[in-house]
C-alpha positions as CSV (number, residue, x, y, z in Angstrom):
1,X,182.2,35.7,-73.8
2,X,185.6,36.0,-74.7
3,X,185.6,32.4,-75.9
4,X,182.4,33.2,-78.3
5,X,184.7,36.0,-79.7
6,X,188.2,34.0,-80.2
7,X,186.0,31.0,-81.5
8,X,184.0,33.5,-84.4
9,X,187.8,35.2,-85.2
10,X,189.2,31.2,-85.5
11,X,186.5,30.3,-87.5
12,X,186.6,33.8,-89.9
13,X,190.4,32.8,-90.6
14,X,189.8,29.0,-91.6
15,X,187.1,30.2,-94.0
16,X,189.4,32.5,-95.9
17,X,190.5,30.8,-99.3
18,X,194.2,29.5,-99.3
19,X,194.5,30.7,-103.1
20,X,194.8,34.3,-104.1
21,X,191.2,34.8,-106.3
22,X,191.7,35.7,-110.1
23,X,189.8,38.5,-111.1
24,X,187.0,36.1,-112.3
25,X,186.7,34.5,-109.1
26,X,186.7,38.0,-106.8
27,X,182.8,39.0,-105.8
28,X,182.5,43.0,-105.7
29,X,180.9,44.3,-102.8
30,X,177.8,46.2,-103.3
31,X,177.4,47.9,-100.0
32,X,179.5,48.0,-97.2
33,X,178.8,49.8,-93.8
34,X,180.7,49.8,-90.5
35,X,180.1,52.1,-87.1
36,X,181.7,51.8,-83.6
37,X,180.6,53.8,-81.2
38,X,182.7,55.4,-78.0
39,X,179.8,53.7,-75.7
40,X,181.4,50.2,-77.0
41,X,178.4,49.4,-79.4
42,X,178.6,48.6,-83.1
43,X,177.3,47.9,-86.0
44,X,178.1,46.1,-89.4
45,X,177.2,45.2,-92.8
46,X,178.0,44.3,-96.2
47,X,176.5,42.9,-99.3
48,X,178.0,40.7,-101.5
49,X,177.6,40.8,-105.8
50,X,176.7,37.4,-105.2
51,X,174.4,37.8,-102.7
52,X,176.1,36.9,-100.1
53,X,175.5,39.5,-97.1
54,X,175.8,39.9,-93.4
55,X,174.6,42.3,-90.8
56,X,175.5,42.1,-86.8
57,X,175.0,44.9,-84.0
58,X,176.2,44.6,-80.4
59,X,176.8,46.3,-77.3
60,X,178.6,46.5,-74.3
61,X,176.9,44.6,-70.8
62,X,177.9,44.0,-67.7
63,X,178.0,40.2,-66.3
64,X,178.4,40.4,-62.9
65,X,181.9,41.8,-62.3
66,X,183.2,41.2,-65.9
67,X,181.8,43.2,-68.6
68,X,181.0,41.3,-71.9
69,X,179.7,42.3,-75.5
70,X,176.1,40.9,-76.6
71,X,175.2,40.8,-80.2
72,X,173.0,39.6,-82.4
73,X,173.0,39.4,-86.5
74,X,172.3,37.3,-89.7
75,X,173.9,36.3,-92.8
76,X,173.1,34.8,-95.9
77,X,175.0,32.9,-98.6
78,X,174.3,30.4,-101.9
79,X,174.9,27.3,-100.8
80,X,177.1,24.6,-103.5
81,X,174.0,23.0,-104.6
82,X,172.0,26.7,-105.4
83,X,170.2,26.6,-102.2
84,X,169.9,30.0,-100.0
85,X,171.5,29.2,-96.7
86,X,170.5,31.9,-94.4
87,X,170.8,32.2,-90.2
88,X,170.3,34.4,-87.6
89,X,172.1,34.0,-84.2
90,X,172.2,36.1,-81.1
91,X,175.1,35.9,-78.7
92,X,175.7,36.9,-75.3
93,X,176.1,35.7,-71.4
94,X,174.0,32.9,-71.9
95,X,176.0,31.4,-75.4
96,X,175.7,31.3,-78.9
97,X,172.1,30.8,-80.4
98,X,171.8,30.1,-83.8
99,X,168.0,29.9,-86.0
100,X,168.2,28.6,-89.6
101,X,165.9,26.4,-91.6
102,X,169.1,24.4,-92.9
103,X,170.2,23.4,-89.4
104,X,168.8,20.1,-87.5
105,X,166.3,19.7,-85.6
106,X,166.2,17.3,-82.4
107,X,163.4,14.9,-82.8
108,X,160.1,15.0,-80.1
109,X,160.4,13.4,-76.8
110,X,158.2,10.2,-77.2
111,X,154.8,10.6,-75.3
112,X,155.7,7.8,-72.9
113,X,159.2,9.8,-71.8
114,X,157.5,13.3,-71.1
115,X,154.5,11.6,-69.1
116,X,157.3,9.7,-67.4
117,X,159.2,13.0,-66.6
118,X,155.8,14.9,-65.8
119,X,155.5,12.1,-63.3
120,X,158.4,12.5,-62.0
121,X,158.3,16.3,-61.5
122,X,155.0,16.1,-59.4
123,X,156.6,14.3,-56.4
124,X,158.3,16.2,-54.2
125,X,162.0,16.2,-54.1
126,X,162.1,15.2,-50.6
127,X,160.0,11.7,-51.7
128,X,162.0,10.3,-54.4
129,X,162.9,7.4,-54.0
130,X,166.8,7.1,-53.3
131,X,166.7,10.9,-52.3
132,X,168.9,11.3,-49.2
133,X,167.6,14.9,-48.8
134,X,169.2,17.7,-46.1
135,X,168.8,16.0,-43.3
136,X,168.5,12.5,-43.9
C-alpha cells in the first residue's frame, strides 16, 4: 500500500513542468475542493479551465495487522492530438486497477489454448501426469 502511495507521489513530481509557466501558459482552476476527515477518509477535486479534472476519495482499512488506505477516483485530460483521455482506477490491498478506453487491451486466448486449459483443469490434481502429489 505504501508502495501504491510513494509510486503516485514519484509520479505527481516527474509530471510537474521543469519551466516556470508564463501567464499565457498557466490554466485557472475553476473549482477546487479538498476534505480530510479525523476517521482517516478523504476526499478531492479540482477542475481545470482546460478541462482537465480529477476527483479521488479514500478511506482507511485494515489489512490484516497493518492498516492501509483504499481509494478510488478518475481524471480527465486533452490528450496532444485533441483526444479526451479519461481513466478511472481503484486502489487498495489487492493493487492498482486502472479502466480507460485509451489503454491496451490483451488479445483473446485462442480457442485451442482455453479448451486445452479447460482440459487440463478437469483432471484431478492428484492425476497429472508428472504430479508427485503429498504422498508420493
Amino acid at each position: 500500500m505504501k508502495l501504491i502511495i510513494l509510486s503516485a507521489c514519484v509520479a505527481l513530481a516527474l509530471a510537474m513542468p521543469q519551466k516556470p509557466l508564463t501567464p499565457q501558459q498557466q490554466v485557472p482552476i475553476i473549482s477546487s475542493e479538498n476534505e480530510v476527515n479525523f476517521d482517516g477518509s478523504y476526499r478531492y477535486s479540482f477542475e481545470g479551465g482546460d478541462g482537465t479534472s480529477a476527483q479521488q476519495a479514500g478511506q482507511l482499512k485494515a489489512v490484516g495487522a497493518e492498516a492501509g488506505v483504499v481509494n478510488q477516483g478518475s481524471f480527465s485530460y486533452a490528450a496532444p492530438d485533441g483526444s479526451r483521455i479519461a481513466l478511472t482506477y481503484t486502489a487498495d490491498e489487492n493493487g492498482y486497477h486502472p479502466q480507460g478506453d485509451h489503454l491496451p487491451v490483451a488479445p483473446p486466448i485462442p480457442v485451442e489454448i482455453q479448451r486445452s486449459l479447460e482440459y487440463i483443469a478437469s483432471i484431478p490434481v492428484n492425476q497429472r501426469q508428472g504430479d508427485q502429489g503429498e504422498g508420493q
